[in-house]
PQR file of N, CA, C, O and H, with PARSE charges and radii, in Angstrom:
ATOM      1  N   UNK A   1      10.906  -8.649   4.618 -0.4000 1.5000
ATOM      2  CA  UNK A   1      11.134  -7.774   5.760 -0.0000 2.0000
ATOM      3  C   UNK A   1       9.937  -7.674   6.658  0.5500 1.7000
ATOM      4  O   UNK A   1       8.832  -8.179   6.459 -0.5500 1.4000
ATOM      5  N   UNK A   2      10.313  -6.969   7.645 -0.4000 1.5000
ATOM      6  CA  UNK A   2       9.396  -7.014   8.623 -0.0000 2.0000
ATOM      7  C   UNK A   2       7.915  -5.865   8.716  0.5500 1.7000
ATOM      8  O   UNK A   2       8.312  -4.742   9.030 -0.5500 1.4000
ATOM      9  H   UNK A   2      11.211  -6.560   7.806  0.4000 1.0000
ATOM     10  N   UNK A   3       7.109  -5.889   8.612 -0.4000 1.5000
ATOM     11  CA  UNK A   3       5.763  -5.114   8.606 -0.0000 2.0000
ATOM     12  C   UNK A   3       5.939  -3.596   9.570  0.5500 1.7000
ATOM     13  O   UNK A   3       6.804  -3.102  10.293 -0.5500 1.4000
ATOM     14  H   UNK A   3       6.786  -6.801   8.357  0.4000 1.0000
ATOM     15  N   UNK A   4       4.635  -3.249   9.107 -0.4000 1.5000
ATOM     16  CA  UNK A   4       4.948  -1.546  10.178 -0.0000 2.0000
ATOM     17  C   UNK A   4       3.741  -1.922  10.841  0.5500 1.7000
ATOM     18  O   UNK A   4       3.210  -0.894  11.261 -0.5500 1.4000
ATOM     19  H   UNK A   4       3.932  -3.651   8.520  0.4000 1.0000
ATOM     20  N   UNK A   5       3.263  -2.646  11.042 -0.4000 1.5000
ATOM     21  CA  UNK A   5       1.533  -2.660  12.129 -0.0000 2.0000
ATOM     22  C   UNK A   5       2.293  -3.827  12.988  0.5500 1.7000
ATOM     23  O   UNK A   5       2.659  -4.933  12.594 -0.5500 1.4000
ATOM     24  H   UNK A   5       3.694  -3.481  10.701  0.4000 1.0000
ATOM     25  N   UNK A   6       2.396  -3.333  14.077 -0.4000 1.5000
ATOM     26  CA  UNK A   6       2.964  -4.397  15.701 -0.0000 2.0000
ATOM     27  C   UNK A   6       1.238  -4.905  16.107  0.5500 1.7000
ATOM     28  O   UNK A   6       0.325  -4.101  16.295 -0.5500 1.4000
ATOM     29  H   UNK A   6       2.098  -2.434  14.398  0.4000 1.0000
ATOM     30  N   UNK A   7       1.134  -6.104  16.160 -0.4000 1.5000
ATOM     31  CA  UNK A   7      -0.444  -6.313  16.055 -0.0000 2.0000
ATOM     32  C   UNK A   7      -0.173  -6.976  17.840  0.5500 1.7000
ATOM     33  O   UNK A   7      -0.844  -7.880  18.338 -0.5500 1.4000
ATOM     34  H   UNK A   7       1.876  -6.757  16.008  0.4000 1.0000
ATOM     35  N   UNK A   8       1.194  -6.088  18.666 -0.4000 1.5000
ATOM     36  CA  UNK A   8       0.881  -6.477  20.246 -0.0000 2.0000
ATOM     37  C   UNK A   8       0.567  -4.929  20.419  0.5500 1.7000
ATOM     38  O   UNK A   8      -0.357  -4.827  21.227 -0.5500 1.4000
ATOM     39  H   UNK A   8       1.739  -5.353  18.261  0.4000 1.0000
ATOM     40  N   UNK A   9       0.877  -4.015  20.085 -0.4000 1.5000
ATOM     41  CA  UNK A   9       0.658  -2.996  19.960 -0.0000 2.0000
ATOM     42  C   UNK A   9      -0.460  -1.790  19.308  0.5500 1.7000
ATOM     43  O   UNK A   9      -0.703  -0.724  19.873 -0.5500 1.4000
ATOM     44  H   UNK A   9       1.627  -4.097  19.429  0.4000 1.0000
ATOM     45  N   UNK A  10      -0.801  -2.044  18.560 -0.4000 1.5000
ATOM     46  CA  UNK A  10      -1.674  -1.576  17.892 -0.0000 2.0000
ATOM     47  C   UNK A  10      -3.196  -1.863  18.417  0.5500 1.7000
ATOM     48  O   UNK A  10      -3.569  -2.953  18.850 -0.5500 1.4000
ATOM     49  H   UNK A  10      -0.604  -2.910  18.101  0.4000 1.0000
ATOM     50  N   UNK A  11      -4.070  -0.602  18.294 -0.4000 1.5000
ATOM     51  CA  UNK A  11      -5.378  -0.602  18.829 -0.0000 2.0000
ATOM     52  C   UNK A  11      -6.383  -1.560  18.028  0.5500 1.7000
ATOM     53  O   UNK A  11      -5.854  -2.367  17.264 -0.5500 1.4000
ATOM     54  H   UNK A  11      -3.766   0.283  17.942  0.4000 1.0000
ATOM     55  N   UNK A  12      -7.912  -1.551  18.136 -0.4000 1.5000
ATOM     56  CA  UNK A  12      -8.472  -2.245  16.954 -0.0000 2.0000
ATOM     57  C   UNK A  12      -8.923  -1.343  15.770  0.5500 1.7000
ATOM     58  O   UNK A  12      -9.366  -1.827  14.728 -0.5500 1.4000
ATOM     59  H   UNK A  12      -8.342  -0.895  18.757  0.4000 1.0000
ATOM     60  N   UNK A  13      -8.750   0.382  16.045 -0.4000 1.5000
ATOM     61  CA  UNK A  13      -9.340   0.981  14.911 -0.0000 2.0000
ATOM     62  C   UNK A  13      -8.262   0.437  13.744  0.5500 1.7000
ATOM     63  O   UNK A  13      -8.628   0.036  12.639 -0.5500 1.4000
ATOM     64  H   UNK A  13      -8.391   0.775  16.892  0.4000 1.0000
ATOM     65  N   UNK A  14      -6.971   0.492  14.160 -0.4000 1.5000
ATOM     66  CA  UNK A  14      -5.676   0.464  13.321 -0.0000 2.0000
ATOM     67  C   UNK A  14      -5.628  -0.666  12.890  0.5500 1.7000
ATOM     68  O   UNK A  14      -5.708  -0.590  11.664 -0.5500 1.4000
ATOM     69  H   UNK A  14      -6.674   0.818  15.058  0.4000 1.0000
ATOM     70  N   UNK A  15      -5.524  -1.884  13.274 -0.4000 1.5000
ATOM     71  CA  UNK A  15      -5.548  -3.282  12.732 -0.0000 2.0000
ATOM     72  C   UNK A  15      -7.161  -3.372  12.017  0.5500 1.7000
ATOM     73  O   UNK A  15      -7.271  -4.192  11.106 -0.5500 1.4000
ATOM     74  H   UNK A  15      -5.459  -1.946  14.270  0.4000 1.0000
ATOM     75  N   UNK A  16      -8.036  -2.803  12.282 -0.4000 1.5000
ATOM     76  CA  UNK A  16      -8.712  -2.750  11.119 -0.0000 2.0000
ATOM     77  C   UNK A  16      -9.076  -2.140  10.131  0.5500 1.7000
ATOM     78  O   UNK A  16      -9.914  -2.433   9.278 -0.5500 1.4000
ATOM     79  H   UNK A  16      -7.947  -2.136  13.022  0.4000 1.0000
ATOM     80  N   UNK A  17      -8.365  -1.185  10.261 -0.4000 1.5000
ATOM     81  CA  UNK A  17      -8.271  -0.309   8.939 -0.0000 2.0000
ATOM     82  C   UNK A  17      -6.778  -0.569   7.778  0.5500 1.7000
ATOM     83  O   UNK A  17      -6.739  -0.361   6.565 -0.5500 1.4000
ATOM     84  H   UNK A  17      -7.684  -0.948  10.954  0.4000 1.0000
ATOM     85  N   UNK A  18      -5.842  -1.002   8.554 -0.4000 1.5000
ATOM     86  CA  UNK A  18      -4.920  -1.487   7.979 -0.0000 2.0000
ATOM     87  C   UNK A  18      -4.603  -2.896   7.656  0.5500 1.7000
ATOM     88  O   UNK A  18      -3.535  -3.048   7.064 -0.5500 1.4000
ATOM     89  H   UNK A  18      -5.874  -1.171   9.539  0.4000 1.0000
ATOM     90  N   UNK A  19      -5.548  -4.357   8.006 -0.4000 1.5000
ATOM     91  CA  UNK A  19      -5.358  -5.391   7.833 -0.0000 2.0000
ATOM     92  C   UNK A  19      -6.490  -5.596   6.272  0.5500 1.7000
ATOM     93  O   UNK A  19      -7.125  -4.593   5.945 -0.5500 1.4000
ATOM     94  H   UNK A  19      -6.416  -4.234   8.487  0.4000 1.0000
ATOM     95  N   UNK A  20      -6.600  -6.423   5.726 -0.4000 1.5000
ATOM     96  CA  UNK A  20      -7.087  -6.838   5.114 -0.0000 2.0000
ATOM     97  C   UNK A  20      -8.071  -7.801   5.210  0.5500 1.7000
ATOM     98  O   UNK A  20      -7.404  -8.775   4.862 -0.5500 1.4000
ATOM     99  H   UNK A  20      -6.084  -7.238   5.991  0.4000 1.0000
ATOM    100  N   UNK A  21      -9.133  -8.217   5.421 -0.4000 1.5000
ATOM    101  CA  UNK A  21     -10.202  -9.100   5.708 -0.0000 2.0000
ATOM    102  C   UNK A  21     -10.705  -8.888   7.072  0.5500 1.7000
ATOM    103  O   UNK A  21     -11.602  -9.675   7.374 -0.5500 1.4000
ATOM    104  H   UNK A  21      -9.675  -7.425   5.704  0.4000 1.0000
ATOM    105  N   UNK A  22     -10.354  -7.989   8.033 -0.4000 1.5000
ATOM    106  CA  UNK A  22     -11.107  -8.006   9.259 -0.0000 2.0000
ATOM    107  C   UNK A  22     -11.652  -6.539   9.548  0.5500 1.7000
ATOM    108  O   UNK A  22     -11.112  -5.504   9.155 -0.5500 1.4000
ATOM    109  H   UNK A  22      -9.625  -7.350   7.787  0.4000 1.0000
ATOM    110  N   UNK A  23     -12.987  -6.642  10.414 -0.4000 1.5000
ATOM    111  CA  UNK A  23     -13.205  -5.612  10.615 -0.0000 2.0000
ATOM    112  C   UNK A  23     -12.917  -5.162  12.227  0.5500 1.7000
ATOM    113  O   UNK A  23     -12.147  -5.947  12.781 -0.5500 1.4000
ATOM    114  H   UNK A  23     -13.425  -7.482  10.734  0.4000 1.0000
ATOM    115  N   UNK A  24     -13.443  -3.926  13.174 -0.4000 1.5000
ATOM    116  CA  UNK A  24     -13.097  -3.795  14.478 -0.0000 2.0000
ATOM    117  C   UNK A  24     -13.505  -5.373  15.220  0.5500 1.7000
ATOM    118  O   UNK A  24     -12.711  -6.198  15.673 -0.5500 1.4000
ATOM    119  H   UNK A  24     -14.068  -3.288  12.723  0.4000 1.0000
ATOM    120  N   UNK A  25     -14.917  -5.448  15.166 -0.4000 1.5000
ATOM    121  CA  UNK A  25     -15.144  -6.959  16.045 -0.0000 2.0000
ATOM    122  C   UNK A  25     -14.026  -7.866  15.957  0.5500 1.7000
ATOM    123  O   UNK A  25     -13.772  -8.428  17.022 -0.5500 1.4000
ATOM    124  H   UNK A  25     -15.562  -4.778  14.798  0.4000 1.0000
ATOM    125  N   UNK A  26     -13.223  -8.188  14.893 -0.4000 1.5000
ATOM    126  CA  UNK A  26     -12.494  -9.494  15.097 -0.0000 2.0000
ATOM    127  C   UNK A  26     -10.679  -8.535  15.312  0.5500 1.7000
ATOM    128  O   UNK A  26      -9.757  -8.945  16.017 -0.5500 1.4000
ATOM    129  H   UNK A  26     -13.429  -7.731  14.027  0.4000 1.0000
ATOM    130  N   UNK A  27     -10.677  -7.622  14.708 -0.4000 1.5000
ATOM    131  CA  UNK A  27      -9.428  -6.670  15.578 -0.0000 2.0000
ATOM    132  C   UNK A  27      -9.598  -6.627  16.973  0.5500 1.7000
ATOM    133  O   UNK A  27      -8.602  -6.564  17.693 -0.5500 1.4000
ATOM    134  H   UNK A  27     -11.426  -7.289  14.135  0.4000 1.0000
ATOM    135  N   UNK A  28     -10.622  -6.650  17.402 -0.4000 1.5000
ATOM    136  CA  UNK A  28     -11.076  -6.437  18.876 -0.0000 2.0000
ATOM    137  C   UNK A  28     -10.575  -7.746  19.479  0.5500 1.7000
ATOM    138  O   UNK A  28      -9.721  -7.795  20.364 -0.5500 1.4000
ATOM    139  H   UNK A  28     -11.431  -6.701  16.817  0.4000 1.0000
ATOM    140  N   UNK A  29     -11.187  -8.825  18.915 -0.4000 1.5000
ATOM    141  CA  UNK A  29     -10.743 -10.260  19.279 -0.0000 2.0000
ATOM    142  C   UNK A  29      -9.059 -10.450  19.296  0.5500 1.7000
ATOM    143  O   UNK A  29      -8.310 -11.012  20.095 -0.5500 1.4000
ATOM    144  H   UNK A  29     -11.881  -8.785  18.196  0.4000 1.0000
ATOM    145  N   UNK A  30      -8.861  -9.833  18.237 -0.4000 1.5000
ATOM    146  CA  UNK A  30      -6.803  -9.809  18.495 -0.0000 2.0000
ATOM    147  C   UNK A  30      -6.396  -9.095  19.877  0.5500 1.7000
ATOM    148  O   UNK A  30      -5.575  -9.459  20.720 -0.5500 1.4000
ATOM    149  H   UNK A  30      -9.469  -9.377  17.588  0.4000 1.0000
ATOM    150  N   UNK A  31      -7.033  -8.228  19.851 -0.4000 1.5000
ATOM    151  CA  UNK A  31      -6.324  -7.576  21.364 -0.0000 2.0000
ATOM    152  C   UNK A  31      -7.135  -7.898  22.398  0.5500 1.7000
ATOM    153  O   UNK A  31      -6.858  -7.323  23.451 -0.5500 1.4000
ATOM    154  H   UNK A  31      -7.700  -7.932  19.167  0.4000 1.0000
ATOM    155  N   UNK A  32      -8.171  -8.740  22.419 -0.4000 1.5000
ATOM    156  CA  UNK A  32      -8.667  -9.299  23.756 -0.0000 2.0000
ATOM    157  C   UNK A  32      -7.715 -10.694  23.850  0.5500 1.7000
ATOM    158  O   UNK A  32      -7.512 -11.133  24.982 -0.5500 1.4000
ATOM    159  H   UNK A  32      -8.396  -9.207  21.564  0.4000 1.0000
ATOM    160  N   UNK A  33      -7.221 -11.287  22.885 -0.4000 1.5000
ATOM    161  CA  UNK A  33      -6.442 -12.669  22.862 -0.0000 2.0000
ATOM    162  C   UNK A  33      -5.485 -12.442  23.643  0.5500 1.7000
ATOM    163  O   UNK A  33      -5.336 -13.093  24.677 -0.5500 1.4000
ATOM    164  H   UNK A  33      -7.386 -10.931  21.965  0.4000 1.0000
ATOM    165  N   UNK A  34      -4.460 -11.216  23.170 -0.4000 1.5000
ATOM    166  CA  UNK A  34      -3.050 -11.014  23.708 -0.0000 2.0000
ATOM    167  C   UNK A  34      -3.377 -10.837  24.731  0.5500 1.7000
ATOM    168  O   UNK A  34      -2.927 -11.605  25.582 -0.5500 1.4000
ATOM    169  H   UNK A  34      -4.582 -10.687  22.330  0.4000 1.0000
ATOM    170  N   UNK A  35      -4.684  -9.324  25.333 -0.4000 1.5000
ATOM    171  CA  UNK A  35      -4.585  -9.514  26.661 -0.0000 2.0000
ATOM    172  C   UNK A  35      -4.638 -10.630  27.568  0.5500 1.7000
ATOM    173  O   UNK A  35      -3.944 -10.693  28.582 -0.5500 1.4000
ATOM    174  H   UNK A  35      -5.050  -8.701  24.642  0.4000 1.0000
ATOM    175  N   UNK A  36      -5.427 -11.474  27.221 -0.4000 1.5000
ATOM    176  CA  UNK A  36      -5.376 -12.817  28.259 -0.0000 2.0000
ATOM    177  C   UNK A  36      -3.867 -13.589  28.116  0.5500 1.7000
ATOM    178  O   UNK A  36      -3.058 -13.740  29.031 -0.5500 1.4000
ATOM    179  H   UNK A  36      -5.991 -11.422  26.397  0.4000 1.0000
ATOM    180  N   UNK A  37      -3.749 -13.952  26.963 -0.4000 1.5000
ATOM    181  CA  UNK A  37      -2.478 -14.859  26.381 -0.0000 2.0000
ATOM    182  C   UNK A  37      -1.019 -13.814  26.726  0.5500 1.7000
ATOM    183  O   UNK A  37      -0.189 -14.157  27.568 -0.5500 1.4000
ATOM    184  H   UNK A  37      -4.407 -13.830  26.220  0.4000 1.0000
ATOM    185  N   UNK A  38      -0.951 -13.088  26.275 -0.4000 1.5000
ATOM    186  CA  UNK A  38       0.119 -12.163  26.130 -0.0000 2.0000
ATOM    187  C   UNK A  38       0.648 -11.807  25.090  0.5500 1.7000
ATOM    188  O   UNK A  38      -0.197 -12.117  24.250 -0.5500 1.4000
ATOM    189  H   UNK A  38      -1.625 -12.809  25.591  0.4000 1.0000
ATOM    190  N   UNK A  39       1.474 -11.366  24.572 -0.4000 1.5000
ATOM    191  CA  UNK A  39       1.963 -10.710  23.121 -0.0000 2.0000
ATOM    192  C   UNK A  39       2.424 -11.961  22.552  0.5500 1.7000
ATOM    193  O   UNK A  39       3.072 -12.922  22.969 -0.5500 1.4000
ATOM    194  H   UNK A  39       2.160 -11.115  25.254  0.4000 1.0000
ATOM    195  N   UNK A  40       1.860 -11.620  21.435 -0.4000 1.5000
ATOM    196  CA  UNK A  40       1.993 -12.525  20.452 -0.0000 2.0000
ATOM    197  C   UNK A  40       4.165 -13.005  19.866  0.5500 1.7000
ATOM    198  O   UNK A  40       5.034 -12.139  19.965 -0.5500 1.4000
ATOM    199  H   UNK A  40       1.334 -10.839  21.096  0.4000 1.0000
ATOM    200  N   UNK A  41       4.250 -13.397  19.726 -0.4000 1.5000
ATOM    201  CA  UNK A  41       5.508 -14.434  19.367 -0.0000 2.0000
ATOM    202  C   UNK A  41       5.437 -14.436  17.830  0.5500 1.7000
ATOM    203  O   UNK A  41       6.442 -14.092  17.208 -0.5500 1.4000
ATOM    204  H   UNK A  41       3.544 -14.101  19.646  0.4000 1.0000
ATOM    205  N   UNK A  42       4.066 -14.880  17.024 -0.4000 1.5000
ATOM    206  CA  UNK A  42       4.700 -15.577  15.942 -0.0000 2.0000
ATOM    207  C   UNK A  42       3.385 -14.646  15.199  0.5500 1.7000
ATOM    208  O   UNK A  42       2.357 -14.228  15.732 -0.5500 1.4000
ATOM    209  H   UNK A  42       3.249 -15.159  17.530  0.4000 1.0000
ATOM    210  N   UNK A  43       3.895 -14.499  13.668 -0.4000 1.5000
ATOM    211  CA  UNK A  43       2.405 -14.045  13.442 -0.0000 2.0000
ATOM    212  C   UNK A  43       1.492 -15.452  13.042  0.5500 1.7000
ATOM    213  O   UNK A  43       0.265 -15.386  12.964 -0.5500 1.4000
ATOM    214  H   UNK A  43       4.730 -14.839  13.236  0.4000 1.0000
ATOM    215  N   UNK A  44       1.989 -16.293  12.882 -0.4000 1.5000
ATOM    216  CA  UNK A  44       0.935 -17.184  13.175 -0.0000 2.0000
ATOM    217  C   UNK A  44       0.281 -17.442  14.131  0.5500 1.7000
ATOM    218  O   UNK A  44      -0.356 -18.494  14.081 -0.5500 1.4000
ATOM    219  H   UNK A  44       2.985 -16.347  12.945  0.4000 1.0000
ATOM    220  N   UNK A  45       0.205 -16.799  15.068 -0.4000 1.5000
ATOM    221  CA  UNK A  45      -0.485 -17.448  16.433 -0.0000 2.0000
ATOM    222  C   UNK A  45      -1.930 -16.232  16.514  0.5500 1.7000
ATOM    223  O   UNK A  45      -2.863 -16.057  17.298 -0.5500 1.4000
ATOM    224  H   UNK A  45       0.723 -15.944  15.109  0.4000 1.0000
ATOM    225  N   UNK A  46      -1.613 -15.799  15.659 -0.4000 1.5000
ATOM    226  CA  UNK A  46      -2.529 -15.053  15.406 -0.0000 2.0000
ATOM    227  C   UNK A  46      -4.118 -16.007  14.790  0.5500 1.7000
ATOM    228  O   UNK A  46      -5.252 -15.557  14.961 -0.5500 1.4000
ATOM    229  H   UNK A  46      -0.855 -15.941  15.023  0.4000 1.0000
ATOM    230  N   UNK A  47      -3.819 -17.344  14.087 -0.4000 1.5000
ATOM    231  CA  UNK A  47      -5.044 -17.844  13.832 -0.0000 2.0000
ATOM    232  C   UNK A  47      -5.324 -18.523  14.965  0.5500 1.7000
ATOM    233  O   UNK A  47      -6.443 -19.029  14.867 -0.5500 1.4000
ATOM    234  H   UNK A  47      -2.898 -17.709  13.948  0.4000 1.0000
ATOM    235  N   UNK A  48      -4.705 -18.801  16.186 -0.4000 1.5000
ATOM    236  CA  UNK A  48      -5.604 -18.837  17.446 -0.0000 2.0000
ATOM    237  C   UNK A  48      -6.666 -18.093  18.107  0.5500 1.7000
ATOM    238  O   UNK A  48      -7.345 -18.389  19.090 -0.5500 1.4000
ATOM    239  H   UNK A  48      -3.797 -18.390  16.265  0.4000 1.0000
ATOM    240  N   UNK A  49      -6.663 -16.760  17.138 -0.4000 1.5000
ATOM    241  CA  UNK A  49      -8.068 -15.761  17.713 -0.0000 2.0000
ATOM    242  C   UNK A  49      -9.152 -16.591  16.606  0.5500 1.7000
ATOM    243  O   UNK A  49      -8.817 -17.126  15.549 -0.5500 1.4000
ATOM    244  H   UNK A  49      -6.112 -16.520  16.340  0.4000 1.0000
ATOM    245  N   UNK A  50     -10.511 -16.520  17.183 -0.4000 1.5000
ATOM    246  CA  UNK A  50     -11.441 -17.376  16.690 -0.0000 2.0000
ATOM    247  C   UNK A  50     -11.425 -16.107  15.444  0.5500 1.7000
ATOM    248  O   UNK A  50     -11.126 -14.915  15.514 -0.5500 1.4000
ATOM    249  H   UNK A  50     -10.783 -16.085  18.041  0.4000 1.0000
ATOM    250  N   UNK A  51     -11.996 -17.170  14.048 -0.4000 1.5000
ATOM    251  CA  UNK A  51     -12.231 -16.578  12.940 -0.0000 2.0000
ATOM    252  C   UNK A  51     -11.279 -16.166  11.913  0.5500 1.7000
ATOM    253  O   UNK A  51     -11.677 -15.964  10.765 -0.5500 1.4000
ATOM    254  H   UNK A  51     -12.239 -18.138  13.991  0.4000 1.0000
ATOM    255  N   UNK A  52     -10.128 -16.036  12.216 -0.4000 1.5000
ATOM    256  CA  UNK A  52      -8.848 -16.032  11.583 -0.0000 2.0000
ATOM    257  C   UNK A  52      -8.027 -17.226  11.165  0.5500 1.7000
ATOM    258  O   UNK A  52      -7.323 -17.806  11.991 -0.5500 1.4000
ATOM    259  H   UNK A  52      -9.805 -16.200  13.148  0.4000 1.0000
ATOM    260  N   UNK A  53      -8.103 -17.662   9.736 -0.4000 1.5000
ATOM    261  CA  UNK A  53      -6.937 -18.754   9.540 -0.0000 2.0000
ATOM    262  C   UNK A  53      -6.049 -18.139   8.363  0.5500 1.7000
ATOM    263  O   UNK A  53      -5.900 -16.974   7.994 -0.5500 1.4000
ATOM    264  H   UNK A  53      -8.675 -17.191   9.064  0.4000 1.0000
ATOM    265  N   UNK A  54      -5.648 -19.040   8.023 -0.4000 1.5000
ATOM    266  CA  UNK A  54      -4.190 -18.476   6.955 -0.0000 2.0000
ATOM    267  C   UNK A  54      -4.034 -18.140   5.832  0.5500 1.7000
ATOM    268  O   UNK A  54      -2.970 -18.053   5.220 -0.5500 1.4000
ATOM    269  H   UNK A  54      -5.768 -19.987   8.323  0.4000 1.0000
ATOM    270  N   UNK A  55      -5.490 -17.842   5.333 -0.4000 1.5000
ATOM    271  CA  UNK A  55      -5.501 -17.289   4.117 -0.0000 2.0000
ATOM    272  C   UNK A  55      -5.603 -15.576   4.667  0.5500 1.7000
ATOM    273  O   UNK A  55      -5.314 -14.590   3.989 -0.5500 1.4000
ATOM    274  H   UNK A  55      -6.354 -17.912   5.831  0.4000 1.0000
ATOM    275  N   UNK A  56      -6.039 -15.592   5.909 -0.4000 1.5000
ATOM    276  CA  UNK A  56      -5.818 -13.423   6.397 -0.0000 2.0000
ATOM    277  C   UNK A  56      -4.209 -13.364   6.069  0.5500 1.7000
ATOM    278  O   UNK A  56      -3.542 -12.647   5.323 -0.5500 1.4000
ATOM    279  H   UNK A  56      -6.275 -16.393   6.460  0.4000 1.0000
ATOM    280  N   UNK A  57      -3.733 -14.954   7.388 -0.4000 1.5000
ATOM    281  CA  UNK A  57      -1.852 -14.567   7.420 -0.0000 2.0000
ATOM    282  C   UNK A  57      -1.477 -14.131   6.293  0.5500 1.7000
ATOM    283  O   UNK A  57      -0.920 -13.034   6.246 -0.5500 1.4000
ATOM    284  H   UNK A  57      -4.275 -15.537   7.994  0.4000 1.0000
ATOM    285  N   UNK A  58      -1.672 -14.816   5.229 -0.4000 1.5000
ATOM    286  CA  UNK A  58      -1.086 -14.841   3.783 -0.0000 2.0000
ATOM    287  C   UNK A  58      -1.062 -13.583   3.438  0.5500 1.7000
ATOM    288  O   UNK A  58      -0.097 -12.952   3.007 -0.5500 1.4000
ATOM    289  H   UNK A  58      -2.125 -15.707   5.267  0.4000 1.0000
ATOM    290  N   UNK A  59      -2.713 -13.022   3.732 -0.4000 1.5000
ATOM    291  CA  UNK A  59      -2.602 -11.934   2.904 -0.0000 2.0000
ATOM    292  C   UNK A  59      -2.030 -10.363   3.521  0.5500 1.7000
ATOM    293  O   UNK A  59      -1.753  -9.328   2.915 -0.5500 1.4000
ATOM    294  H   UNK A  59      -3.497 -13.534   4.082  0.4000 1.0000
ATOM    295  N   UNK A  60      -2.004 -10.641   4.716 -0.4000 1.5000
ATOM    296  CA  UNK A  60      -0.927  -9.771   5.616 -0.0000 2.0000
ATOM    297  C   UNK A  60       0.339  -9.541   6.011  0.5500 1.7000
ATOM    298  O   UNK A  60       1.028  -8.550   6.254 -0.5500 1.4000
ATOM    299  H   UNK A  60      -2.229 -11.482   5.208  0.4000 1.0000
ATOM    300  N   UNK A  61       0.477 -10.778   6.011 -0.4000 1.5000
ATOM    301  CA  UNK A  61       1.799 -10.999   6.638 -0.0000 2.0000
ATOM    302  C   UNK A  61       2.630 -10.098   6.586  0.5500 1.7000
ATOM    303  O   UNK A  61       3.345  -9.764   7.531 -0.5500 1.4000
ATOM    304  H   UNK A  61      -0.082 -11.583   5.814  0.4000 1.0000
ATOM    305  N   UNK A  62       2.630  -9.516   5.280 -0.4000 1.5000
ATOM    306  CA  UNK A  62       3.824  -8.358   5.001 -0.0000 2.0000
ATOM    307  C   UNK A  62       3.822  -7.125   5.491  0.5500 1.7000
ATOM    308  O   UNK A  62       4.676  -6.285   5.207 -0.5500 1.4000
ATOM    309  H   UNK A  62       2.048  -9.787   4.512  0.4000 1.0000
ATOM    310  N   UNK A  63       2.691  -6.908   6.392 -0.4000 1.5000
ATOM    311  CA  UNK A  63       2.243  -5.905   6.800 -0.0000 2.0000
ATOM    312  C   UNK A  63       2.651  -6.051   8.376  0.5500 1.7000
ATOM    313  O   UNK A  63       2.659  -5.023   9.053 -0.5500 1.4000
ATOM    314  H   UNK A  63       1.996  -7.590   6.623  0.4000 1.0000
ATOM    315  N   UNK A  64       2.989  -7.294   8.974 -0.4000 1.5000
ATOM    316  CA  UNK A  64       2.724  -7.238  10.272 -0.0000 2.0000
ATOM    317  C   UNK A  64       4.062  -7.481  10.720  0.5500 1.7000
ATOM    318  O   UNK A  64       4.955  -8.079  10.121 -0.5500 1.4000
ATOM    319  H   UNK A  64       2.982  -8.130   8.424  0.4000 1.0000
ATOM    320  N   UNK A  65       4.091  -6.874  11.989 -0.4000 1.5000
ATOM    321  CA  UNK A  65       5.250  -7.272  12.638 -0.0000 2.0000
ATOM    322  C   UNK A  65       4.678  -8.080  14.049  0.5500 1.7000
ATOM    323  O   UNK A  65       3.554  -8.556  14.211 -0.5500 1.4000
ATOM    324  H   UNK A  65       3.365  -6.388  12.476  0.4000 1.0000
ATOM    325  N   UNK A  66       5.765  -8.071  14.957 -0.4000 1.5000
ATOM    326  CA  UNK A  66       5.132  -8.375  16.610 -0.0000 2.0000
ATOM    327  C   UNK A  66       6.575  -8.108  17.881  0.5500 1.7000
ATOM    328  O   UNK A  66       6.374  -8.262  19.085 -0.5500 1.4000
ATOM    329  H   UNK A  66       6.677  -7.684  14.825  0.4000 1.0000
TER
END
């Protein structure tokens, strides 16, 4: 099923207190991405923010929606 943290939505205190392996700096980097790019689509597109690959997805995934 689908996660309760909308990571197009959500600030960086919240995605980093609720994700697992990141702190504000690279939460920060998630919502500076979307702003340029736009809301995210997939939660994979999420390892297009620098510093994130798929061992975070893995360990989130269940947490996230979009």
């Amino acid at each position: 099923g689908k996660g309760s943290l909308n990571i197009n939505i959500a600030n960086a205190e919240e995605l980093a207190k609720e994700l697992n392996g990141i702190g504000v700096k690279k939460a920060q980097a998630i919502i500076e991405y979307r702003e340029k790019y736009g809301p995210f689509t997939a939660i994979e597109q999420l390892q297009e923010v620098q510093g994130i690959g798929p061992i975070f997805i893995e360990k989130n995934r269940n947490k996230l929606t979009y």
